[in-house]
C-alpha positions as CSV (number, residue, x, y, z in Angstrom):
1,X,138.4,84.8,87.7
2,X,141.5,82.9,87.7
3,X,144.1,85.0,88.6
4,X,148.2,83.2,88.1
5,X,150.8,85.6,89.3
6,X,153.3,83.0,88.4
7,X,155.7,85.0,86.8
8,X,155.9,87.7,88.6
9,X,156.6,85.5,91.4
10,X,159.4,83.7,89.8
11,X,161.1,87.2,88.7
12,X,160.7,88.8,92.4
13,X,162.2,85.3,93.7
14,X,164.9,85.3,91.5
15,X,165.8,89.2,92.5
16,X,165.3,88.4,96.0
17,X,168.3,85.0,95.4
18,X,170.6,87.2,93.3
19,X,174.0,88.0,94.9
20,X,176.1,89.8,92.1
21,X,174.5,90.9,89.0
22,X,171.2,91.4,87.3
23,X,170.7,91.7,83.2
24,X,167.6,92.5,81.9
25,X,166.8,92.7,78.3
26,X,162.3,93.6,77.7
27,X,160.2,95.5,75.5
28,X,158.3,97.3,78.3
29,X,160.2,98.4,81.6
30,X,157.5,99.9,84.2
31,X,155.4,99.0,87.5
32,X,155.5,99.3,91.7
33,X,153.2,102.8,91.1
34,X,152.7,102.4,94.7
35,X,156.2,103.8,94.8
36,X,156.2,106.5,92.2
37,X,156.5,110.2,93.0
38,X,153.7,111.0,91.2
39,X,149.9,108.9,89.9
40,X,150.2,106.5,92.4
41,X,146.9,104.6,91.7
42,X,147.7,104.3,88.0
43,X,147.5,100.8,88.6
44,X,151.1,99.4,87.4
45,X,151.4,97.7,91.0
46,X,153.9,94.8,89.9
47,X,157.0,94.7,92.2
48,X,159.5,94.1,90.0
49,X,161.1,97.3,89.2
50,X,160.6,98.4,93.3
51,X,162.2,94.7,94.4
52,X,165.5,95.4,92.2
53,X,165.7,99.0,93.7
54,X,165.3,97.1,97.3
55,X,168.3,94.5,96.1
56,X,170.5,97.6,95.3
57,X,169.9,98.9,98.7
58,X,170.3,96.1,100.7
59,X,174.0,95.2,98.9
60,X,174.7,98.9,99.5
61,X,174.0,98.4,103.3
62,X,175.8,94.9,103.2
63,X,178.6,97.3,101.8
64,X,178.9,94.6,99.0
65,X,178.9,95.4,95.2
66,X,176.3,94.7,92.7
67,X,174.6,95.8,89.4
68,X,172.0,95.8,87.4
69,X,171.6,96.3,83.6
70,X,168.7,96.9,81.8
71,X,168.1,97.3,77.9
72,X,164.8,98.1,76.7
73,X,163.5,99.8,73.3
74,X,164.6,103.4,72.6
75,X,160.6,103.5,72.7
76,X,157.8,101.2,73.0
77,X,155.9,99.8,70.1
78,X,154.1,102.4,68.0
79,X,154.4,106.6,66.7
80,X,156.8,107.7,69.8
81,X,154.6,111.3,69.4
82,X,151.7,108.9,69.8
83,X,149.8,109.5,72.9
84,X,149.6,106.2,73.8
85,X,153.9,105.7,73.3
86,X,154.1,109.1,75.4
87,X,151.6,107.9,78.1
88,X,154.2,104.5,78.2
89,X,156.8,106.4,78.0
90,X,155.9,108.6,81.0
91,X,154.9,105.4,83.3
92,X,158.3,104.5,82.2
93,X,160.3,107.7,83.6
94,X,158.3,107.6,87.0
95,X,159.2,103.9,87.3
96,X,162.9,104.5,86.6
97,X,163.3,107.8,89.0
98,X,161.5,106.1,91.4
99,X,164.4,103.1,91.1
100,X,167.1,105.8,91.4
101,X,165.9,107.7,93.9
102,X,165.4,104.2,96.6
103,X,169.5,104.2,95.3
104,X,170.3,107.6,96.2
105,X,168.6,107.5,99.5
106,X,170.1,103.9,100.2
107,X,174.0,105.5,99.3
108,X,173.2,109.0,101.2
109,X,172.2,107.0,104.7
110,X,175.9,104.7,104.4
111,X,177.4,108.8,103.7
112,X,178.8,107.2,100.2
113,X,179.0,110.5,99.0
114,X,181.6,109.3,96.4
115,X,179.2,107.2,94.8
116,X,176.2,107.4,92.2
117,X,173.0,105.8,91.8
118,X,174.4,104.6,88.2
119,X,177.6,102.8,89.6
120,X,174.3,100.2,90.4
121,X,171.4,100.4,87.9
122,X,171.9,101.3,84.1
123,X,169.6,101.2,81.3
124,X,170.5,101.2,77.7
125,X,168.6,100.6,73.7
126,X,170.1,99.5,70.8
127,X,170.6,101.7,68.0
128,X,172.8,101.1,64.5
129,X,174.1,103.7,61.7
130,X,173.8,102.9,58.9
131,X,175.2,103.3,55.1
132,X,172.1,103.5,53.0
133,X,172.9,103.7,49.3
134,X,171.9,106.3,47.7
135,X,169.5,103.9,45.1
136,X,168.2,102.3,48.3
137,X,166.7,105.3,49.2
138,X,162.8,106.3,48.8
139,X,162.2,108.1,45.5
140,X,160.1,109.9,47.4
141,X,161.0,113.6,47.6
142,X,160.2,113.6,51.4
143,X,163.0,111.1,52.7
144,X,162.8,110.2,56.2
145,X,165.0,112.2,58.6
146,X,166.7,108.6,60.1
147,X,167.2,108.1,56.1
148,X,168.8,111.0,55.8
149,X,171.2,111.0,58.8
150,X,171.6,106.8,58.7
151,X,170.2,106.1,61.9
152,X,168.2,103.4,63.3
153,X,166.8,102.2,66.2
154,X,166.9,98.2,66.6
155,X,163.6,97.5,68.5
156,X,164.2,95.5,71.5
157,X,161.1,92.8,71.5
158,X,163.2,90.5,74.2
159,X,161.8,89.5,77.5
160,X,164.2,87.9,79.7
161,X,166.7,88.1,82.8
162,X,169.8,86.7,83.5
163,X,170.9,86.1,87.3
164,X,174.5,85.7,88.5
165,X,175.0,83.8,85.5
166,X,173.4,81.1,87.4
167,X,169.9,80.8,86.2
168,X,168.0,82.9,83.5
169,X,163.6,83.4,82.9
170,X,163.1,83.6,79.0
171,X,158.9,84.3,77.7
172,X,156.6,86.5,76.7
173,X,155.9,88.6,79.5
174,X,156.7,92.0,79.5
175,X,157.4,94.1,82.9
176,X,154.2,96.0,83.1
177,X,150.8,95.2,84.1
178,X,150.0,93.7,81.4
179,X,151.7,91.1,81.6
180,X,152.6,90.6,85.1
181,X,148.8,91.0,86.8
182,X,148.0,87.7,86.2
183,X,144.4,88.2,85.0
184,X,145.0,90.5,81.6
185,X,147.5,89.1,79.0
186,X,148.1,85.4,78.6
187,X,151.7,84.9,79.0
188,X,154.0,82.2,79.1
189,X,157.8,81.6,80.5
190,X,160.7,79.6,82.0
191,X,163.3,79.1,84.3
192,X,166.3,77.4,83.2
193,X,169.7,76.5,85.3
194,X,172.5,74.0,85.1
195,X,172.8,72.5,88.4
196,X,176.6,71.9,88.1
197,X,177.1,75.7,87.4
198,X,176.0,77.5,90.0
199,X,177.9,79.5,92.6
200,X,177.0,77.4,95.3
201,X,178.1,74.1,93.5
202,X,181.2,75.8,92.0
203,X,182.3,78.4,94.8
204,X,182.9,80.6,92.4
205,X,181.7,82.2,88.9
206,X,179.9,79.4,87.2
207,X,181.3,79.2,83.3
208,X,178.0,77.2,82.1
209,X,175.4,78.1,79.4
210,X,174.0,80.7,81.3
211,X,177.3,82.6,81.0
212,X,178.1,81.7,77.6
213,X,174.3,83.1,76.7
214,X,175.0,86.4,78.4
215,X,178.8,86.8,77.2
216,X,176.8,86.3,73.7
217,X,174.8,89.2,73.9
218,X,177.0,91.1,75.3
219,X,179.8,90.9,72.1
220,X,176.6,91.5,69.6
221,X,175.4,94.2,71.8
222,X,179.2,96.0,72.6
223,X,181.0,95.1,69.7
224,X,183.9,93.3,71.7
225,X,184.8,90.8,74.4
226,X,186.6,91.6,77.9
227,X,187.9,90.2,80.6
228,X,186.0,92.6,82.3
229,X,182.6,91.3,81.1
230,X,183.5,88.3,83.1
231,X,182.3,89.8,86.6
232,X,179.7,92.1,85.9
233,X,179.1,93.1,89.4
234,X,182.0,95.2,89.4
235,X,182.6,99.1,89.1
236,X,185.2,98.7,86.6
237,X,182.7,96.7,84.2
238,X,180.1,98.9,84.8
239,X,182.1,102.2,83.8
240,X,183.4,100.3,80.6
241,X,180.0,99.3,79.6
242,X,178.8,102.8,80.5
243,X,181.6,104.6,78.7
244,X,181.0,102.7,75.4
245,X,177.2,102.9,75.5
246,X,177.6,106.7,75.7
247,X,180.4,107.1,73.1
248,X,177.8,105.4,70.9
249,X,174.9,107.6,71.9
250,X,177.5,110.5,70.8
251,X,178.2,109.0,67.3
252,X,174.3,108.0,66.8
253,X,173.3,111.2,67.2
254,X,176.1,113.4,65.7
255,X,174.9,114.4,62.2
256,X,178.1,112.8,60.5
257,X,178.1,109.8,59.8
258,X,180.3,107.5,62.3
259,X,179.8,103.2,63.0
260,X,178.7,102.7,66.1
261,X,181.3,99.6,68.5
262,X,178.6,97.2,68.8
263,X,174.7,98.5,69.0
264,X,174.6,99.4,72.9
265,X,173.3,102.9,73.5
266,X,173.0,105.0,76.8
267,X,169.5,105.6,77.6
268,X,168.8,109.3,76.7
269,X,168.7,110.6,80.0
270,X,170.7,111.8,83.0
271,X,170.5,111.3,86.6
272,X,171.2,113.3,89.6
273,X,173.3,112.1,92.3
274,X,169.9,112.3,94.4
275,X,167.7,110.1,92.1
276,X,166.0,112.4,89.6
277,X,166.0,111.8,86.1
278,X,165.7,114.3,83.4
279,X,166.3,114.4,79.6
280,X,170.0,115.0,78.2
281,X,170.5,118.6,77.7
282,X,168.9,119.4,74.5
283,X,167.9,116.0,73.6
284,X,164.2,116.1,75.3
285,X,162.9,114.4,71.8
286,X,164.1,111.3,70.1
287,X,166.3,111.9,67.4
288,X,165.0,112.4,64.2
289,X,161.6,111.4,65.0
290,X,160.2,113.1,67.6
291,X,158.3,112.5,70.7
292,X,159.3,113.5,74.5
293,X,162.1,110.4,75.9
294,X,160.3,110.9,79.3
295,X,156.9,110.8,77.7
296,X,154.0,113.1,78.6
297,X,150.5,112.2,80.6
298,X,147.2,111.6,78.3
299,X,143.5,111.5,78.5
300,X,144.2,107.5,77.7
301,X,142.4,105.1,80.6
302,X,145.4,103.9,82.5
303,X,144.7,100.0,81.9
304,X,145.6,100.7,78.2
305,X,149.1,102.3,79.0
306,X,150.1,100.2,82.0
């Protein structure tokens, strides 16, 4: 069996390079089982999501600043009460806690008491509101509950990373095991820089492509520009990015109707300041559609889910 780990080599290398920032944008968001609290041989062993834990910590120790952003689908492909969506969903949550709690034991041992695991690692979908006319709607007498309340989710099929604004990996791999084994999924993907925008040629924030790519998605996905988007390493940025994803979680799930600044919603959970992550009080199931946010374990064979 041929077996071309490839890409997840090229994702763990670039992690291991990165000195300021990390943004993620992929369909799927789960692996380094070894690590989780819980179903340890599930068999999502790709070290992805444990190496950008392991960068968090070490900048932490370094005492330096950095973050890390991650947008993925408000749910995976499929019925979110579907068992296999919950079974994903569930891999998900023990990947993420596990992330958070690496965090909160890297800020408790420098006695940064003062500080949260999400001043570092965020994750966030994309949702929209919506005005539906009332002759757009279905005939039907059964409308559907997102018709009814105007709110969608915008499915985030995007599998790519940026890096310091340096260098980006844009393909079809997804961060699961899937797709990162090497011997399951076919995948394919690239690595892309300008060598005369780079931090190292520049000696300071490169202002190439990259940048221009990344301050792109971030207007579409927050409904403005700032000066702050400009270093995304920093707290400030991160508290502004965080403040508008959660007003917008707010207005999408308030039952009147309210547009949303941009599409960037807070993931619908919360996290302790020692790493555990739970649903938002009384939003344990998606909005209008059901199905636990932190999933729920099946009789599915793990290689399906993972």
């Amino acid at each position: 069996m041929v077996i071309d780990k490839s890409i997840q080599t090229a994702y763990v290398q670039a992690i291991r390079l990165a000195q300021h920032f990390i943004y993620i944008e992929n369909q799927y968001f789960l692996g380094s089982s070894f690590a989780w609290s819980d179903y340890k041989n599930a068999g999502a062993e790709n070290l992805i999501p444990m190496e950008l834990a392991l960068k968090i910590a070490s900048k932490i120790r370094a005492k330096e600043r950095f973050a890390i952003y991650v947008v993925i689908p408000m749910w995976p492909e499929g019925a979110p009460t579907s068992a296999s969506v919950q079974e994903v969903l569930f891999w998900q949550g023990l990947t993420i806690q596990m992330m958070y709690e690496v965090i909160a034991k890297e800020l408790k041992s420098m006695n940064l008491e003062n500080s949260h695991p999400q001043d570092y690692l965020n994750f966030y979908c994309l949702g929209n509101r919506e005005q539906v006319p009332v002759s757009d709607k279905s005939s039907d007498q059964t409308v559907s509950m997102s018709q009814k309340y105007q709110r969608f989710m915008i499915y985030v099929h995007s599998k790519g990373m940026i890096v310091d604004d340096e260098y980006l990996i844009l393909g079809s791999a997804n961060i699961n095991e899937r797709s990162m084994a090497g011997s399951r999924d076919t995948e394919i993907a690239m690595g892309a820089y300008q060598p005369h925008h780079t931090w190292g040629n520049k000696k300071r924030h490169p202002l190439g492509q990259v940048y221009g790519y990344r301050m792109s998605l971030w207007a579409e996905h927050l409904g403005l520009v700032d000066d702050l988007f400009k270093e995304p390493e920093g707290l400030d940025c991160v508290q502004s990015v965080n403040k508008i994803a959660e007003d917008n979680w707010k207005r999408f799930t308030a039952e009147d109707f309210t547009l949303l600044q941009g599409h960037l919603l807070k993931y619908p959970v919360e996290v302790d300041s020692n790493g555990k992550v739970s649903p938002l009080p009384g939003q344990e199931t998606f909005p209008d559609v059901g199905g636990k946010v932190l999933g729920a374990r099946t009789n599915l064979p793990d290689a399906l889910t993972t």
